[in-house]
GUTI-51348 format. One record per residue: residue in three letters; z, x, y of N, C-alpha, C, O in turn. Coordinates in steps of 0.2 Angstrom, whole numbers, plus 5000, padded with zeros to 4 digits. Atoms other than C-alpha are relative to their C-alpha. Layout:
AlaZXYZXYZXYZXY...
//
This chain:
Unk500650045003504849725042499949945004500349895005Unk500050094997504049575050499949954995499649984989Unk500150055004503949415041499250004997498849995002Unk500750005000502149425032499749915001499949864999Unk500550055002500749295035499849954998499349954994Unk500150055003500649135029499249994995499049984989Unk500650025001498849105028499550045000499150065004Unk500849955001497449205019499750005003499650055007Unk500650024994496349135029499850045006499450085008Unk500149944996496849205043500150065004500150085010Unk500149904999496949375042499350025003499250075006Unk500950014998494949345045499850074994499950074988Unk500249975004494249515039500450055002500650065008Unk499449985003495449635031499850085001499450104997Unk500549945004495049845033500750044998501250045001Unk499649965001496149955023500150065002499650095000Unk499949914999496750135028500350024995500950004994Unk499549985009497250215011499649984995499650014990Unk500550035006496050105000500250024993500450004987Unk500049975009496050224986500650014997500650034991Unk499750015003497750214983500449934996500549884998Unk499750025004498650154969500149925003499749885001Unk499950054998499450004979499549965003499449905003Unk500550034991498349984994499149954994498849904995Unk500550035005496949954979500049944998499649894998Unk499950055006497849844969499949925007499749865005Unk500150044995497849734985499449975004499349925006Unk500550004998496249764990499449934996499149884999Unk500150015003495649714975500049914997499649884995Unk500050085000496349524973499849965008499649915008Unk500450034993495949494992499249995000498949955004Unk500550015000494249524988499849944994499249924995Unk500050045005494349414972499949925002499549875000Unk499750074997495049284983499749965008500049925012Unk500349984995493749294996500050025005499649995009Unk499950004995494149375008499550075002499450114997Unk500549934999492949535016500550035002500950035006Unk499849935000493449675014500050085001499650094997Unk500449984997493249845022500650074998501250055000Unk499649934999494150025018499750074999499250084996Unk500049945002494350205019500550044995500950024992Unk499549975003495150335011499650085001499050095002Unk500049924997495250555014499350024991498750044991Unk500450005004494450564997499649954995500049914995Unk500550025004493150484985500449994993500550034989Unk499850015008494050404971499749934996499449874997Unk500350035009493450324954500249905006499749875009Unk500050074999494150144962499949975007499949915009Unk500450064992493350124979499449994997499049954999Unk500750035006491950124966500149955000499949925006Unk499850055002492449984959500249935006500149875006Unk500150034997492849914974499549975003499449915005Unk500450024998491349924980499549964998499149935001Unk500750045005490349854967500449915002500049865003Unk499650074997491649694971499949985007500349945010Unk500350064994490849644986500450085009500250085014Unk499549974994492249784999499550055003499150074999Unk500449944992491249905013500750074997501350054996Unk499749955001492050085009499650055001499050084999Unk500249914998492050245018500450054996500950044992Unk499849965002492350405014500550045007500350035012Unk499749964993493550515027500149925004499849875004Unk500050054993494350425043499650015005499550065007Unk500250024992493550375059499949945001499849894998Unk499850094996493850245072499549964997499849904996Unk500350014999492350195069500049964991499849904991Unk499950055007492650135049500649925002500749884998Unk499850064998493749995059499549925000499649864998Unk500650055000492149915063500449935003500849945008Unk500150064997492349735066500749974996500549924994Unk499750015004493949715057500549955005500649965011Unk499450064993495349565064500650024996501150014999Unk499249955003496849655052499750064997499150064996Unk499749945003497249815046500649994998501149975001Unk499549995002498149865033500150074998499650114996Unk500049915000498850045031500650004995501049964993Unk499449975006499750135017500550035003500450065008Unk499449934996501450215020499850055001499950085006Unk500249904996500550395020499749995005499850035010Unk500650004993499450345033500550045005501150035004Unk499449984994500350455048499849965006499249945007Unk500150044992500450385066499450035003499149985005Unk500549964996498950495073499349994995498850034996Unk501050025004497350435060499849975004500049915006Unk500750024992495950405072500149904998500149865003Unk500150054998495950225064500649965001500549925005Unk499450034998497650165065500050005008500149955011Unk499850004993497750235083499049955002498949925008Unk500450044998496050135084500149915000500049885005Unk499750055001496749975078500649985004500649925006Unk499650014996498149985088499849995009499949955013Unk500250014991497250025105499749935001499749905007Unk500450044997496149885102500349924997499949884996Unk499650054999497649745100500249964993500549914993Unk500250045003497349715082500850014996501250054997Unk499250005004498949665068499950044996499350044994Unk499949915005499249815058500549974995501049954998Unk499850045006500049735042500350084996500150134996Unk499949935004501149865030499849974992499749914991Unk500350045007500549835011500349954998500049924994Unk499750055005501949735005499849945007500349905005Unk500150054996501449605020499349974998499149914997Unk500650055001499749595016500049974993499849924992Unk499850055007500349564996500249935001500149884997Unk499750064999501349435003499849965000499849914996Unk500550054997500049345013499449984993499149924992Unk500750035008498649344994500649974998500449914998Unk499850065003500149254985499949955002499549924998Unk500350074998499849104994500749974999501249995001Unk499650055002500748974987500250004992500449964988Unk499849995007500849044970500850024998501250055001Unk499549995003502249044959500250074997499950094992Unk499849914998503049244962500350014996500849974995Unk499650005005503649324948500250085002499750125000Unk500149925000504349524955500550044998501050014997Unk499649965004505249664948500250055004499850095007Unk499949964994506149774959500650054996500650034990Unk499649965003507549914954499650085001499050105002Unk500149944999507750084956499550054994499350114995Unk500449935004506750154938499749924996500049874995Unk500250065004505750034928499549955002499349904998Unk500350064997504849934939499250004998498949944998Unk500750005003503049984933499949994994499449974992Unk500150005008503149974915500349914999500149874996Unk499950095001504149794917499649955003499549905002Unk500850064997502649724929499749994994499749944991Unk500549985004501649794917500149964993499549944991Unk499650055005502549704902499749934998499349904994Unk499850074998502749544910499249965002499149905001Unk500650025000500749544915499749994993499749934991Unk500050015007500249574898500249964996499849934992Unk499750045005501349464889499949925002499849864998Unk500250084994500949314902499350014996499149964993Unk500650015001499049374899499849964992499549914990Unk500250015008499149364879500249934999499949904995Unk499850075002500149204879499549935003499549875001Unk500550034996498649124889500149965008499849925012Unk500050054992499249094906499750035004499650005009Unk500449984997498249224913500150025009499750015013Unk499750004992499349274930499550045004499050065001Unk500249964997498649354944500650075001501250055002Unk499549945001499649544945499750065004499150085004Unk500249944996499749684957500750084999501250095002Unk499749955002500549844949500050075004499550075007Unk500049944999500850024954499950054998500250105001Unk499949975006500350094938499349954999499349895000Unk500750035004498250064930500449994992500750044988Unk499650035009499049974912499450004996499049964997Unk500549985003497750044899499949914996499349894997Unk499950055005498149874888499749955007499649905004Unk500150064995497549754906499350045001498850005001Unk500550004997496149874912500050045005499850105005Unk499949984994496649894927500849995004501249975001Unk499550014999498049894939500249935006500749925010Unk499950074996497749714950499449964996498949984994Unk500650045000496749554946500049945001500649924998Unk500050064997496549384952499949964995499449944994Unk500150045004497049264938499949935001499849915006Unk500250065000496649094935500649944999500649874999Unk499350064999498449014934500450005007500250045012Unk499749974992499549004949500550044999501050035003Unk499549985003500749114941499850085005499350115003Unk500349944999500749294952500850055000501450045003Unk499649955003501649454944499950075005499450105004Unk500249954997501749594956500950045000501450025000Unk499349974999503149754958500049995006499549985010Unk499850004992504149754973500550065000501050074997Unk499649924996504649924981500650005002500649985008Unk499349974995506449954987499950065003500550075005Unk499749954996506150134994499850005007499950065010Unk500150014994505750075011500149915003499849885007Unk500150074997506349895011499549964999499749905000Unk500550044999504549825009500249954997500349905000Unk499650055007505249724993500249945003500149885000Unk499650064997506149605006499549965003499749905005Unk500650044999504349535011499749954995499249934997Unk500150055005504149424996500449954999501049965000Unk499550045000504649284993500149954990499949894988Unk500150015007504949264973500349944999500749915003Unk499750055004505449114961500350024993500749994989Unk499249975005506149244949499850075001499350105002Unk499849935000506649404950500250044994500450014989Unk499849975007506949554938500250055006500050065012Unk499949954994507949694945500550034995501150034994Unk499849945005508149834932500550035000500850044995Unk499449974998509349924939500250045008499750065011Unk500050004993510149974957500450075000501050084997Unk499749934999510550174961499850005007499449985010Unk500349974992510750254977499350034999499150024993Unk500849974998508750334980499849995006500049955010Unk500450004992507850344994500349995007500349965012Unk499650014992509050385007499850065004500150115007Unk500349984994507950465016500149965003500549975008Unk500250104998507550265020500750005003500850025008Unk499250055001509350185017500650065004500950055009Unk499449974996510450335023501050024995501450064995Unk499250015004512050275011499749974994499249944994Unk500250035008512050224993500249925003500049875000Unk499850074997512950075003499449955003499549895002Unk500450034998511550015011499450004995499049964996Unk500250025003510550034996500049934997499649884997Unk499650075003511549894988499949945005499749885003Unk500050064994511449795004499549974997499649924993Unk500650015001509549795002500049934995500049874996Unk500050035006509649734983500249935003499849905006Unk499950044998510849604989499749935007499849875006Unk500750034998509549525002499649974995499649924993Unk500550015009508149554987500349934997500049884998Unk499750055004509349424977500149935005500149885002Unk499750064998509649294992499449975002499449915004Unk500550034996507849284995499749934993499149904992Unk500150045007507949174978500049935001500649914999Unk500050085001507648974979500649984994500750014989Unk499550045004508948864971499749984994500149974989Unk500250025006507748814957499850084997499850094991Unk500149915003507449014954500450054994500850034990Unk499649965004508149144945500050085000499550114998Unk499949935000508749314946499950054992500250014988Unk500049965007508549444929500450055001500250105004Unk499749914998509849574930500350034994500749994991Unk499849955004510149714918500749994998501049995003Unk499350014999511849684913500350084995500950094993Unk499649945002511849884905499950035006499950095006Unk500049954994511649934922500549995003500649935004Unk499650014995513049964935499849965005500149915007Unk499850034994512449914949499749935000499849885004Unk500250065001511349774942500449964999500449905001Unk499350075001512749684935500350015006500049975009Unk499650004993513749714951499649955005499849915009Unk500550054999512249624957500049945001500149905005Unk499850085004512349484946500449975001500549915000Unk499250034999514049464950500149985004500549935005Unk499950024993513849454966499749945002500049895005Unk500450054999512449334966500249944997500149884999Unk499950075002513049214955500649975004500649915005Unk499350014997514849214965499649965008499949915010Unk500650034995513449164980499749914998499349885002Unk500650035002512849034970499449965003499349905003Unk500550044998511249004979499350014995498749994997Unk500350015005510249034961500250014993500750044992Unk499849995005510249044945499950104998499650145000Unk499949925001510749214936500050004992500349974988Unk500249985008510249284919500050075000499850105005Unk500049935001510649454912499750014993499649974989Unk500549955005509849574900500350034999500650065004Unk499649925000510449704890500349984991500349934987Unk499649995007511449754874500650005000500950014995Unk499550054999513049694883500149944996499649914994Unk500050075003513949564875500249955002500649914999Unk500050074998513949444887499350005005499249995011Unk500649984998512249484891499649924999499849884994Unk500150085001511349304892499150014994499049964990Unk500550025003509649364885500450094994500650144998Unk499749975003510449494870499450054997499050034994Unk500349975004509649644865500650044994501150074995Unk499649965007510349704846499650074999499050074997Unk500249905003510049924843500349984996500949984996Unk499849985007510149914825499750074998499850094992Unk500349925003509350104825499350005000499049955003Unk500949974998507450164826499749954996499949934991Unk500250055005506450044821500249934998499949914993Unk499750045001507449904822500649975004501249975002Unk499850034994507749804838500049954998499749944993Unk499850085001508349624837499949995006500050045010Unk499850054993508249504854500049954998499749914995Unk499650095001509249354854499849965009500049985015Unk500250014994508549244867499849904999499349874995Unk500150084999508649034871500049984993499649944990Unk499550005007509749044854499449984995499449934992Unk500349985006508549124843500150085000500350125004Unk500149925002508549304836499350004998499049964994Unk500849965003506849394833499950065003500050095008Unk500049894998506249574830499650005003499149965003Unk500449974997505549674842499650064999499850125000Unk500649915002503949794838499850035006499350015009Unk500449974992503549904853499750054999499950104996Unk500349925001502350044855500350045005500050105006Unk499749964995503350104867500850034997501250014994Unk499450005004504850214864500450015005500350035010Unk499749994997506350234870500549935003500249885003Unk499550065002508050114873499949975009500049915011Unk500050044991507650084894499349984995499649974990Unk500450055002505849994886500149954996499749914996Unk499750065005506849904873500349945006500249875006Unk499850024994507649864890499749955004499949905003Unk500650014997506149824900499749934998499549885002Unk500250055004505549724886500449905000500149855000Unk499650055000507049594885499849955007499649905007Unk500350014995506649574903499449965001499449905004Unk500650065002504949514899500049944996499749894998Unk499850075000505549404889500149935002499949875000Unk499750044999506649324897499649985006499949935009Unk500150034994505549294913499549944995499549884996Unk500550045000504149224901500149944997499749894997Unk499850055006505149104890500249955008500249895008Unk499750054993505849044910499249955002499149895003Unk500650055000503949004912499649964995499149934996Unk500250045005503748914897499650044993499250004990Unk500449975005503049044884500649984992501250004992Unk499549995006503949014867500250054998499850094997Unk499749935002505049154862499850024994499650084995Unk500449955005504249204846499150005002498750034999Unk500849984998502449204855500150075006499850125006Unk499749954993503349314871499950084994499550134994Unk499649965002504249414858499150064996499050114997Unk500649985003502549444848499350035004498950065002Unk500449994996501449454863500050095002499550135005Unk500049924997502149644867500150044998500350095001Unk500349965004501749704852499450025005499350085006Unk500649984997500249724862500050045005499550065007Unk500249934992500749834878500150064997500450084992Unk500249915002500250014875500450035007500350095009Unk499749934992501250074892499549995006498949975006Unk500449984992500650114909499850045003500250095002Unk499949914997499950254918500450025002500750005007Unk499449974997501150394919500649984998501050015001Unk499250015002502550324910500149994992500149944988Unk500049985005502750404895499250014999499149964995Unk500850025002500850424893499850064995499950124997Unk500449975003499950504878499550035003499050005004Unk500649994998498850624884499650064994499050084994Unk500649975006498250714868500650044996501250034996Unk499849945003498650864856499750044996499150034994Unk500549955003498251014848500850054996501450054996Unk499549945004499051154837500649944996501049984992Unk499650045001500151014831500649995005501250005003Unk499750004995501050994848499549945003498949945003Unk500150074997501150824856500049995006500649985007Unk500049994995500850824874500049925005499449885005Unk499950044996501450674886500050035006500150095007Unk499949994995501550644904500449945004500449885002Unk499850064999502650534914500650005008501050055009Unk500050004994503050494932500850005004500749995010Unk499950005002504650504931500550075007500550135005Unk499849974994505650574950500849985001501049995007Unk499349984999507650544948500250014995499950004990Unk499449985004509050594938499949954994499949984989Unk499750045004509250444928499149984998499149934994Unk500350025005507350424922499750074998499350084993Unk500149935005507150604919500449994995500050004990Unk499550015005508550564907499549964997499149994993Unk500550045003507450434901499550004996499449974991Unk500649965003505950514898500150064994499850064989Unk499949975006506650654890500349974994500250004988Unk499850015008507650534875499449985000499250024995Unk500450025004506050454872499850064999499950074993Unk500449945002505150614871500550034993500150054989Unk499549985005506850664859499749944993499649954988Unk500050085005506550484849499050044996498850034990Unk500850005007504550554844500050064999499650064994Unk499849965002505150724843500350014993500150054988Unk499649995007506250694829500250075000500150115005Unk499849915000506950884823499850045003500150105003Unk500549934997505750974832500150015008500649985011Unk499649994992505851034851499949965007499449925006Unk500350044993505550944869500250065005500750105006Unk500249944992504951054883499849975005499349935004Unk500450054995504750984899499850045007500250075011Unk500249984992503951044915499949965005499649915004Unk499750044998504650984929499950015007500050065010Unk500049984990504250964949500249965002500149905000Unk499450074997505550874958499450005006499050045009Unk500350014995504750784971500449975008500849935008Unk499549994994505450784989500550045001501050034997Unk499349984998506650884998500649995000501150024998Unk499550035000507650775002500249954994500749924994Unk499650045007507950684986500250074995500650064990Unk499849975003507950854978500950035003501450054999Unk499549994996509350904990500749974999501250005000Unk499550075004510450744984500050024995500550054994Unk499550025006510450744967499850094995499850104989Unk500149945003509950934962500550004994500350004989Unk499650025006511650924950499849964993499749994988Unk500550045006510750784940499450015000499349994995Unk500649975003509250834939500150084993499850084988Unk499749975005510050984931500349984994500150014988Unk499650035005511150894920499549944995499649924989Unk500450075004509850764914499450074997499250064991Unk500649965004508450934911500450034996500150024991Unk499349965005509851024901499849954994499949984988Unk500250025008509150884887499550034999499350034993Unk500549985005507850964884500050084998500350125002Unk500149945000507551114875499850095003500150155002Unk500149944997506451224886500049925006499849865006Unk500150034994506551164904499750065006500050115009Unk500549954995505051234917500049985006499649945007Unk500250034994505251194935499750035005499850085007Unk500450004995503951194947500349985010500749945012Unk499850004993504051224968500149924998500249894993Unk499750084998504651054976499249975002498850015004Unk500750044996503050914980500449985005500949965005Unk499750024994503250894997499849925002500149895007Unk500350074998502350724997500049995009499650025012Unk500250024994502650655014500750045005500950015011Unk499649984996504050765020499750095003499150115001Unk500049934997504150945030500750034996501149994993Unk499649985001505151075025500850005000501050005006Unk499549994998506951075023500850075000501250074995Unk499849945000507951235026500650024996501250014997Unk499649995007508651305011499849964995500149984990Unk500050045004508051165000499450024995498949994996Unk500850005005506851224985500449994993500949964992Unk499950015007506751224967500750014995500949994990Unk499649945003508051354964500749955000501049954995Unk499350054998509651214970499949994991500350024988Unk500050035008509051144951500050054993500250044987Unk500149945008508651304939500850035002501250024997Unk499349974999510451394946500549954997501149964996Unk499450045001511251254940499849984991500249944987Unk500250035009510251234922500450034996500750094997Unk499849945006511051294906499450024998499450084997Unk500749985003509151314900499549985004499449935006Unk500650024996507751334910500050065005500550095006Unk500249964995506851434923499749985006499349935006Unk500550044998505951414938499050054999498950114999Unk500649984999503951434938499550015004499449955007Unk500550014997502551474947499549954999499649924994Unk500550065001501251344948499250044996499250104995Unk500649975003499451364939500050044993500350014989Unk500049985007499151474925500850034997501150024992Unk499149995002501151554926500249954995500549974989Unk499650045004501651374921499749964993500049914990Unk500450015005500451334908500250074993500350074987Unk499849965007500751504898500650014999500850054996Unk499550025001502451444900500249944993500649944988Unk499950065005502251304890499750024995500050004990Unk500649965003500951384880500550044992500550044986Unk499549965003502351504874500449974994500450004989Unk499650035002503651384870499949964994500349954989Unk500050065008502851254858499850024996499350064996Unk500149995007502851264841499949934997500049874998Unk500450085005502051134829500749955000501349975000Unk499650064999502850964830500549985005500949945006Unk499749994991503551004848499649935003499149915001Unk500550014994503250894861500150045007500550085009Unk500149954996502850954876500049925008499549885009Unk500050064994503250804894500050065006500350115007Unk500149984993502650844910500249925004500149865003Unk499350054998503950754922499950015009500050075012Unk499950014992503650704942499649955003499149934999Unk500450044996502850604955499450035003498949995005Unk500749984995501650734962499350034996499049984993Unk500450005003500350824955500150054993499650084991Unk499949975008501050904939499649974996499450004991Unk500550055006499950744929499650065000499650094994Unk500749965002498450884931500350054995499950094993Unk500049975004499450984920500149984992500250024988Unk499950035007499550884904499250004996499250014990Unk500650005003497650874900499750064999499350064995Unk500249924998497351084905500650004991500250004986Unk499649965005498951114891499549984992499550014987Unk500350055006498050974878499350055000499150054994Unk500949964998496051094882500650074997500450104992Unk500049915002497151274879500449984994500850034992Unk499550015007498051174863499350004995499350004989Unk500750005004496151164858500049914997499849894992Unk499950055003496550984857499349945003499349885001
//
């Protein structure tokens, strides 16, 4: 990665390739807030290059060179491939091609960075950390990877200098910010497609932590292995300050499980409870987290702690999407081992007595090819376990690598065809006061509102 851009300024005018997604949006989106023209495409027509456009941005439908136009940067989404008529336009005609965490870098400015980084969790703790900021009155500017029902949207150009955005580790980008506090959920091998060794995961993380200023401060999980290994490392560095989270008991910001219903956080030596609409002990997690970043910005701990009563969750992570028959139907995004485990206790925790059934498409080859073991071992909590082909997202085939590595190895579960197969799958299975979690990164979500329409819901 190159170092990003100092100056908004001069990027001149900005065109994006990818627009319509999720990130590349959320980017778009404060750039154009913050003046800047604005100009993108995208393969399809989605809901938010609306919105962009009514915000002042030029937006095409489909690629051609010729949506470059008069453009002095481009910016491309990771999917972009090498061969889209406007990148290879861009390129031929001399211009900086920016990757999105460069062009976030350059809208911070000179704002005071607050990012959250970690291998599961990093949407729901932006997400948090926005909200909890917005309710206390500081009003950040925030660039998520997740639309947060409870904010509106998933970017906005706020009115303090305070800017709350996630930062990716599955390709490095993360190491392009330059934060004054960091959160960093938890650190697992992933994405070695990228990284190659769970070793060089770690490395990364460790970078991440040095890019910390001596007045700064690090947040790390202390119920997480690699995150406290983290912490440990960097305090022993001492090139910043270091704070831990967690139900550890030398956790610095203290969460107390006294059982459902009744979460304690101890924090800048106070205790006070915490009420979440969210369920589930990784967002009791999440939550602490929030905390501890906002009380570092000066929010009082009983306004913090009060403020997130107010988050309703993120899209895709753990989300309500309806019900019918008396079966409860969530969906939740939701692509390694260790948050499929996640997903499914929450869905156990609203469950109570009754069953969780989950439908499941591992997404990538190569990551299913890694951890097929755990993904089996972690679908084994649910009751009924459906899995769907592999989403190939951005890879090609790999030979021998399908669904089957994961159902041979289930004690419960089968695998399913896609479409109406895996709906009269689930259809079958649930009984009143079931829930029913649709679990991955690709297009399984379109199956949770189809179950919730044939639940008559």
């Amino acid at each position: 990665m190159t170092q990003p851009v100092v100056d908004l300024e001069s990027l001149g005018r900005v065109h994006f390739i990818g627009i319509g997604g999720v990130g590349m949006s959320a980017v778009a989106r404060i750039m154009v807030a913050r003046g800047v023209t604005v100009s993108g495409s995208d393969a399809k027509d989605l809901p938010v290059m609306r919105d962009l456009e009514s915000a002042g941005a030029r937006i095409a439908v489909g690629y051609a060179a010729s949506n470059v136009g008069d453009a002095q940067t481009v910016v491309a989404g990771s999917a972009i491939r090498a061969d889209n008529p406007e990148l290879e336009a861009a390129r031929a005609a001399g211009l900086p091609v920016l990757h999105r965490s460069e062009a976030l870098a350059t809208t911070m400015g000179q704002d005071r960075v607050v990012t959250v980084a970690g291998t599961h969790g990093k949407s729901t703790t932006t997400s948090m950390i926005a909200v909890l900021l917005k309710e206390a009155g500081l009003d950040p500017s925030f660039a998520i990877g997740a639309n947060v029902p409870s904010l509106g949207v998933n970017a906005a150009n706020g009115t303090s200098d305070i800017f709350v955005a996630e930062a990716d580790e599955s390709d490095g980008s993360f190491l392009n910010y330059r934060p004054l506090l960091a959160v960093v959920t938890n650190v697992e091998a992933d994405h070695l497609d990228y990284y190659g060794t769970a070793e060089a995961v770690f490395a990364s993380f460790d970078k991440f932590a040095a890019l910390l200023p001596t007045d700064g401060a690090l947040f790390a999980c202390a119920d997480d292995d690699g995150a406290r290994a983290l912490a440990e490392r960097t305090r022993a560095a001492g090139s910043t300050r270091v704070l831990t989270y967690g139900t550890a008991d030398d956790a610095d910001i203290h969460l107390h499980d006294d059982g459902p219903g009744a979460v304690w956080l101890s924090v800048a030596g106070e205790r006070h409870r915490l009420e979440l609409q969210v369920p589930g002990r990784h967002n009791a997690l999440n939550a602490a987290a929030a905390v501890g970043v906002a009380v570092e910005l000066g929010v009082a701990p009983e306004a913090a702690v009060a403020a997130l009563g107010k988050f309703t969750g993120a899209s895709r992570r753990f989300e309500f999407k309806g019900q019918g028959r008396g079966v409860r139907v969530y969906d939740d995004y939701a692509h390694h081992p260790t948050e499929v485990r996640a997903a499914l206790s929450a869905a156990r925790s609203v469950a109570g007595d009754s069953k969780v059934h989950v439908l499941f498409q591992p997404h990538l080859f190569s990551r299913t090819r890694e951890f097929a073991q755990e993904f089996a071992e972690a679908l084994s909590e649910a009751d009924t376990a459906l899995v769907l082909d592999i989403y190939p997202a951005r890879e090609d085939p790999i030979p021998g690598v399908t669904s089957t590595l994961i159902t041979e190895r289930l004690r419960t579960g089968r695998l399913v065809a896609g479409g109406q197969e895996a709906l009269d799958a689930v259809l079958a299975a649930a009984g009143d006061g079931d829930v029913v979690l649709t679990v991955g990164a690709g297009d399984v979500t379109a199956y949770g509102p189809r179950i919730v329409e044939l639940l008559g819901g």
